[in-house]
N, C-alpha and C positions, 0 to 999 in steps of 0.2 A: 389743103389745110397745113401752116404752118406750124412745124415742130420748135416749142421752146426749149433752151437749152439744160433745163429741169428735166423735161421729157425724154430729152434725146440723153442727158445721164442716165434715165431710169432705165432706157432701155438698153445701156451699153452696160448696166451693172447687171440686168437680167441674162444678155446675150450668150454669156459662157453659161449658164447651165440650162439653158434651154437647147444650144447648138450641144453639148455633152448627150442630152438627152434623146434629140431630133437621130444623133450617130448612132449611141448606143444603146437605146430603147427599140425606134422603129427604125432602123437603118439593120440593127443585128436580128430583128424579129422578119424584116424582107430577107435578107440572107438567107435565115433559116427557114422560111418559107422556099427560096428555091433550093435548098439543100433536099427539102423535104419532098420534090417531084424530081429527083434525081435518080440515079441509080448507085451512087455513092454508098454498096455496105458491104466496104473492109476496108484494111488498112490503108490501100491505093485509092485516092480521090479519085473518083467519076462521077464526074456533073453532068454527063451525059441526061435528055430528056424522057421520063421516064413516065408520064404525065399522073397520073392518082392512083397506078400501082400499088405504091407504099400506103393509101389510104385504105383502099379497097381489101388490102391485105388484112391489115388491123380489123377493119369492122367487121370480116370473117374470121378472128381470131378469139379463139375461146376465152386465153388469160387478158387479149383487151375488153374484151365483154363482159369478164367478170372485173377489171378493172374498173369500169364505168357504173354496176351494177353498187359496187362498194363507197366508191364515191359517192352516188347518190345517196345509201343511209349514214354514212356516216357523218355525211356534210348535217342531212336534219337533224339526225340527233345529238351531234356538238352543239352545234349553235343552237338547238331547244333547250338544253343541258345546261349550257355556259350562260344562255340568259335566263333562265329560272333560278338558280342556283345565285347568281352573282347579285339580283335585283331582290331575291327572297333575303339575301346575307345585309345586303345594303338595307334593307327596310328595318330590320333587327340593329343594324348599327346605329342608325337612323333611332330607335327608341330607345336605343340600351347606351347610355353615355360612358357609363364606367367600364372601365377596359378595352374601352373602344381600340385604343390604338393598339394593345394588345393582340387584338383580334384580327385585328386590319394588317400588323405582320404576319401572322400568322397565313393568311389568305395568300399575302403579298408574295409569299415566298417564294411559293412553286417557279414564279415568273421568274427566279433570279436562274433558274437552271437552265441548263439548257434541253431541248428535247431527245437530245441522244441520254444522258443521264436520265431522264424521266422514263424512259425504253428500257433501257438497263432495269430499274427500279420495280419500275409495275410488273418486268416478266419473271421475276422472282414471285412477285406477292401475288400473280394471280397465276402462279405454274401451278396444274389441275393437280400433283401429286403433295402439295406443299401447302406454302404459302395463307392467303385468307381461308383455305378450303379445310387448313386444322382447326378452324373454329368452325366454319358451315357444317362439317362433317356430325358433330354433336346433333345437329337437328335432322339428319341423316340428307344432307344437301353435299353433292361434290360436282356442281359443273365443271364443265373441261376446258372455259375459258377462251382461249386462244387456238387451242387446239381443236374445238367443235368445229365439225365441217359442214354442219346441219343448215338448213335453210330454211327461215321461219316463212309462213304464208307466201309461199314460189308457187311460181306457174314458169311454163315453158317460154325463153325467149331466145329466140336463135338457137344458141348450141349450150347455153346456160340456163340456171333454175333461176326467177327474178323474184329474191326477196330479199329480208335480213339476214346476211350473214350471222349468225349469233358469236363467231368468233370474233367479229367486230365492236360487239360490246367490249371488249377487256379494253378493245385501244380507243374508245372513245371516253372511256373511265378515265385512259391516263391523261389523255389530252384533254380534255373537260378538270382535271385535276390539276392542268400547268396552266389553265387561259382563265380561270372562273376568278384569278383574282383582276384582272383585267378589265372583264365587266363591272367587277364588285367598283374599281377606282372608277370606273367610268356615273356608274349610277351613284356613288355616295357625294362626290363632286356636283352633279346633278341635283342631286338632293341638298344640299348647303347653300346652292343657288336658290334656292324653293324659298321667297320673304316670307318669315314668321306669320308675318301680317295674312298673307291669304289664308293660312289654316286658323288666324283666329277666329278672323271673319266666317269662314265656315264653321266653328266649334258655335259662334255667335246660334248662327242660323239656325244650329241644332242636329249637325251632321256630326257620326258619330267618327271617331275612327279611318275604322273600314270606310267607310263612303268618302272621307278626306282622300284618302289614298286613290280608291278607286275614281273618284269625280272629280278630284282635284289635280293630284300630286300625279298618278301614271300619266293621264292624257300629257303633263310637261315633260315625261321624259320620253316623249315617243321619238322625238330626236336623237336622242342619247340611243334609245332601242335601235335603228337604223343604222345609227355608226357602227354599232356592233354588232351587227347583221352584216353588212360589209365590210370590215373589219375580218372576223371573223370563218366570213364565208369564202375568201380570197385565201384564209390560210389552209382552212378543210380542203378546197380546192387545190392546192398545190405542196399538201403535205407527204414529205419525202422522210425527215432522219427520224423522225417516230419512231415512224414501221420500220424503217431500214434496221433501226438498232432493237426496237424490241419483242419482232413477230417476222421480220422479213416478209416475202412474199404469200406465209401460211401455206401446208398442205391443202392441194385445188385450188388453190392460190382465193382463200378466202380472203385475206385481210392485205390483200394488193392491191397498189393503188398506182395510176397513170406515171407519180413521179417517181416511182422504183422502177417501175418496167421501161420507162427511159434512161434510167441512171444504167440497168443492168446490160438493158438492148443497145445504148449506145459505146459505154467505158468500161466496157468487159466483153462486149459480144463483136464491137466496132462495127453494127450495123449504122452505120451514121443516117443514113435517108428514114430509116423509120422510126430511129428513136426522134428525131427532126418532127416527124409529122406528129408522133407521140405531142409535142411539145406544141406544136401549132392547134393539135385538137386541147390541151388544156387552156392556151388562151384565150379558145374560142369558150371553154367554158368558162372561165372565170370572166369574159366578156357580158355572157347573158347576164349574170349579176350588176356588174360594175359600169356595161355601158349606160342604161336605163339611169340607174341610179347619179352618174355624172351629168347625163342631160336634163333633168330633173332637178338637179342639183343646182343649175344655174336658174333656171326658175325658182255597382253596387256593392256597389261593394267593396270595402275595402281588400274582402277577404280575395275576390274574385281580380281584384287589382294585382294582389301579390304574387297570387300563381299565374297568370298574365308576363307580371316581369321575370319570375321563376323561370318560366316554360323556356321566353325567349332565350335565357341565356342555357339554359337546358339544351336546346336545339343552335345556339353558337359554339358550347362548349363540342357536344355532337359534332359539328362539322368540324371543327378544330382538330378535335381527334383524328378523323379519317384525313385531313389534310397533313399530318403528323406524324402521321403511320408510315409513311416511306421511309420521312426522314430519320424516324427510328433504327429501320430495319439497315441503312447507312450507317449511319452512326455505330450500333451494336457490331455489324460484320466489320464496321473498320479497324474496330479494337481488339477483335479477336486474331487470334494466332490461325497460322491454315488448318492446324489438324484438328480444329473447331470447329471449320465454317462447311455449313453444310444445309443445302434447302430446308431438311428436316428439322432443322435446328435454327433457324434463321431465328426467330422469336425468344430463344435463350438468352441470359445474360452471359457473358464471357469467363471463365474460371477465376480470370485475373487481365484488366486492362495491360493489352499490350498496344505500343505505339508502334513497333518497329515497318509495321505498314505507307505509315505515315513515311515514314522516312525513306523506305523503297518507291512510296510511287512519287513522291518530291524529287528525289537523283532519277528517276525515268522520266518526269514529265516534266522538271525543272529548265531544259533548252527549249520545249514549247511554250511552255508558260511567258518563259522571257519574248517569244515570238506572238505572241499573244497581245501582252502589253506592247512590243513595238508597233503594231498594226492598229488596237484599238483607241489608242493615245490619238496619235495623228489623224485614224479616220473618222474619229466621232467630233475634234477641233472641228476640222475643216469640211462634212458636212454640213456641221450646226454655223458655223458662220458663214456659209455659202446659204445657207434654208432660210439666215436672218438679212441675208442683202435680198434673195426673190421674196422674203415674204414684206419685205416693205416697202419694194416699187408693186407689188399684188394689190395691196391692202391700202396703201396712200396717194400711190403715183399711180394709179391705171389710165390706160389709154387705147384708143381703139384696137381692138384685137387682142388686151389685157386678157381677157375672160378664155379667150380659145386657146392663147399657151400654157394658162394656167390648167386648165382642161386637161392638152396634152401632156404636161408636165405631169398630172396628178394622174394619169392612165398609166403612167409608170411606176406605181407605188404598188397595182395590183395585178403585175405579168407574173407567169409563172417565169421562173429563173432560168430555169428547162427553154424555153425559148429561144432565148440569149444565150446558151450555152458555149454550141457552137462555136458559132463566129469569134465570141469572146475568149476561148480559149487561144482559136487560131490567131485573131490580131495580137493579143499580149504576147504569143511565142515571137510574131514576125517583127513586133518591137522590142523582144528582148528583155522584156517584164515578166515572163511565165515561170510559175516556178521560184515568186519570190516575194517577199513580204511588201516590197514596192507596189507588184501587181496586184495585190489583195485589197491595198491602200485604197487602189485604185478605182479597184470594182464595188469596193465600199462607198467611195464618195459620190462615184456617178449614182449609185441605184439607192442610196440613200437621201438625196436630191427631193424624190418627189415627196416624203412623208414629213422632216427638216423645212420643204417649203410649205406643205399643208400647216403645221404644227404651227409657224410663223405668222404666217398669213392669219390664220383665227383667232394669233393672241393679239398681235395687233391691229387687231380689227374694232377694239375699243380701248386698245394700251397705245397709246396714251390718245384722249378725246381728239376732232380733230379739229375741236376750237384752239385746243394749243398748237398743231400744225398750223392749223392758219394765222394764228397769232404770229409764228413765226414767220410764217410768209411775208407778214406784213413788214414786218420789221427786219425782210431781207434778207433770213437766213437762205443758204444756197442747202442745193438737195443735198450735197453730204455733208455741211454743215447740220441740218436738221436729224442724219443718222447718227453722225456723232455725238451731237449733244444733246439728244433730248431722246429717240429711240432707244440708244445705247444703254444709257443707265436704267432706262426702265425695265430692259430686257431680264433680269440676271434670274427671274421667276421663270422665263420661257428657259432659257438655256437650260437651266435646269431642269427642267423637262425631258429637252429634246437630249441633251447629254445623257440621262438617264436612259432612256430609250436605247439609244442610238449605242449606248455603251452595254445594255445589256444585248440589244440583238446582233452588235460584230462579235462580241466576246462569246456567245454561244452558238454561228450559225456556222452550220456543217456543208451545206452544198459545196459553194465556192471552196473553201479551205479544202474538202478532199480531193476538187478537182484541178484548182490550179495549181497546188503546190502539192511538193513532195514530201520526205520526213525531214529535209534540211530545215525546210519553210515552214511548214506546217504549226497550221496553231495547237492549242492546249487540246480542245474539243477532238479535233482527231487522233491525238496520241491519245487521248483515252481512249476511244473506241478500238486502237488499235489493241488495249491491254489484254483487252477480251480476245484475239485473233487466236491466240496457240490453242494448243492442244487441250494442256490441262489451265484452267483460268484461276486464277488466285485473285477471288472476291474480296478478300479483308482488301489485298492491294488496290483493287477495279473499284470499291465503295471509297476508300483513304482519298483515291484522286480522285472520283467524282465530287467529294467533300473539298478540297483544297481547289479543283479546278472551278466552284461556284463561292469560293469565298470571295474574291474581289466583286463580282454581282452582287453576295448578298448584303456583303458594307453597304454597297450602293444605297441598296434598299434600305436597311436600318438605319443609316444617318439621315438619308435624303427623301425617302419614303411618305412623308408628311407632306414635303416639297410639292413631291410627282403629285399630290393629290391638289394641294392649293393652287399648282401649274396648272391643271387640268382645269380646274374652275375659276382660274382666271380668263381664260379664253381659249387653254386646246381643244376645247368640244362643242365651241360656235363654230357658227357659219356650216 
């Protein structure tokens, strides 16, 4: 079959991020796979053959057992959490017009932080001697939160008790409190897509309501449901700076999970072969989700009215609060002086606003900060213009074997990072990248690739019709003629999307940043966590730069915020 020379463009525009990906997705995930039948644990490499030692080990290993045991509830109850919660809030936005966008900040917000800041935040407000528990205390309620080592309906398995940790509940609170605005864009976008016209026709019919919703409006977003099922269950699956910052590994390591005991077992303990295999058993779990789903994938009252619209915004203002509540308890410690700030007292107002907080954690965090914007500036450009050249030989140009790169491309949007670790560390040292803003750059654009070319792909999968592509066919334009003049300018709704994205997840992601770089390098994100490190911790300062270290995210969101939503229902949530 002869390749025309359209074709053979699309596929030389595809070629660098597929070969980027083919290297550094499955090429570092075989690595670490044979790292992981090694006998390589300590500082001195030995690749010596060691054949499923390091596995066998693990699955007789009490803290991996209970790390698997954790995962399991906490993955259902996130993602049951974050979609009840986000499709309950979007139906209420969906009826309640006024304050809509109000509200929809307010939701939006959590997403601007990052999850080491969410960690910090919730293990204040749910420390068993403080925190929410001086209100529960009134009704004579003081659970221990995080601290509970209890294990709800356990039976024996292995060497562990197999139930719900209940000290899991605190951190699926926080995490269901930074991802629930996430679903909420996802479903309210969904919902605006919904024509007027089918719910007239059903009010015609005599359907009330509830039955629109239920018979009409859910069955359409069960695609929307799906994405955020995987979405979401890929992040449950390989959640690491949460727990790292706000529970650690819990006493009996209840609220431990696969990606700490590999951070700890591999870059603290220099077991490398088993934090390796750590890393091969989370792919395989986030595999069962994600392969399936990939192959699949290509196949009366007036009086009764009033309280009606009362209630709902009753139950928005409700959530608003609890979503509000951290950002208080930030705000109030960062004004106060130190010999204020105290768990007992967290919920006080200050004697007298002081700033001087502000201003120490700004001269402490002010050389990350700047390291921060140099990394996320450039890696969020040149993923998003790399995501808009794959996603328009994907979506316009396909050609045989189109469908299985894209495939592979898009199985690298849900590895754990833990995978890749490894290798990734070791190539960037050997080329002289490790340890430096260049290297981060780096690791940004390659593993940002597959979500950039997903995002792409689905907008222009009806941006622009492709009677106008072949209009222009006709009339000659050449393939990058047609991305220049006629993709391009339609784009500026996607970009803004994927910029948003892409600039909130380099600006808040902790893995990479603590591991490839140092404190030269180092973004914003880990010189806060570092603040916490001493002895004595000075929260007014730890709250002041959690506060300054999310204000460029939260711009994002209040200016562009509107955007991300009409982005989204333009086409990032087809296909």
């Amino acid at each position: 079959m002869r390749i025309s020379k359209d074709q053979l463009m699309a596929i030389l525009f595809l070629a660098p991020s597929f070969l980027l990906i083919i290297i550094f997705v499955y090429g570092f995930i075989g690595w670490t796979g044979w790292v992981s039948i090694s006998n390589w644990n300590s500082l001195v490499q030995d690749m010596s053959f060691a054949g499923l030692k390091n596995y066998l080990y693990l699955f007789g290993d009490y803290r991996f057992q209970a790390d698997l045991r954790n995962t399991v509830f906490f993955t259902i109850l996130f993602i049951g959490f974050v979609i009840i919660l986000g499709l309950g809030l979007a139906i209420l936005l969906d009826q309640t017009k006024k304050a809509n966008a109000i509200f929809r900040n307010i939701f939006l917000f959590p997403m601007a932080l990052s999850f080491v800041v969410t960690g910090v935040v919730w293990q204040w407000l749910l420390n068993p001697s403080t925190g929410f528990n001086q209100f529960l205390q009134v009704f004579g309620i003081q659970p221990k939160w995080y601290t509970d080592t209890n294990i709800l309906a356990g039976f024996q398995w292995g060497s562990i008790e197999f139930g719900l940790p209940v000290a899991m509940i605190a951190v699926v609170i926080a995490a269901v409190w930074q991802m629930t605005g996430f679903s909420l864009a996802m479903y309210v976008a969904g919902l605006t897509g919904i024509p007027d016209e089918l719910r007239e026709a059903a009010r015609i019919d005599g359907a009330g309501e509830w039955q629109i919703y239920r018979k009409v409006i859910l069955p359409m977003l069960t695609p929307i449901t799906m994405s955020v099922i995987i979405i979401m269950a890929h992040i449950s699956l390989k959640i690491f700076d949460l727990i790292y910052a706000m529970t650690g590994s819990g006493a009996n390591f209840v609220t431990d999970v696969p990606g700490v005991y590999m951070f700890e077992t591999t870059f603290r303990g220099n077991y490398y072969a088993n934090g390796a295999a750590i890393a091969i058993i989370m792919l395989l779990l986030v595999a069962v989700f994600i392969v399936p789903y990939l192959i699949n994938s290509r196949r009366g009252g007036i009086i009764l009215m009033v309280i009606r619209k009362i209630a709902k915004y009753v139950v928005l203002i409700a959530v608003a609060i609890f979503f509000l509540t951290p950002v208080y308890v930030m705000v109030i410690t960062s004004v106060k002086p130190l010999d204020e700030v105290s768990l007992s007292e967290m919920w006080t107002l200050p004697s007298a606003i002081d700033f001087a907080s502000y201003s120490e954690a700004f001269t402490r965090l002010a050389p990350n900060f700047m390291n921060s914007l140099y990394l996320v500036i450039p890696a969020t450009l040149l993923s998003a213009i790399l995501g808009a050249m794959n996603g328009y030989v994907l979506s316009k140009w396909r050609f045989r074997g189109s469908e299985i790169i894209f495939t592979m491309i898009l199985f690298g949007m849900f590895i754990p990072y833990q995978s890749i670790l490894i290798p990734l560390i070791q190539f960037l040292n050997q080329i002289g990248l490790y340890n430096s803003i260049i290297g981060l750059i780096f690791t940004h654009v390659v593993y940002g690739l597959p979500i950039t070319t997903l995002m792409f792909r689905n907008f222009y999968a009806n941006i622009p019709p492709e009677s106008m592509i072949e209009a222009a066919k006709v009339d000659g334009a050449s393939f990058l003629g047609i991305f220049r003049l006629i993709i391009l300018p339609l784009s500026i709704t996607g970009f803004v999307v994927v910029a948003i994205w892409q600039f909130t997840n380099i600006w808040n992601e902790f893995l990479f940043a603590v591991t490839i770089t140092n404190s030269d390098a180092q973004p914003v994100m880990v010189a806060l966590q570092n603040l916490s490190g001493s002895q004595i911790v000075q929260w007014n300062v730890q709250m002041a730069g959690a506060l300054l270290a999310a204000m460029p995210t939260l711009l994002v969101y209040i200016l562009l915020g509107k955007y991300f939503v009409r982005g989204l229902l333009a086409g990032s949530v087809k296909g």
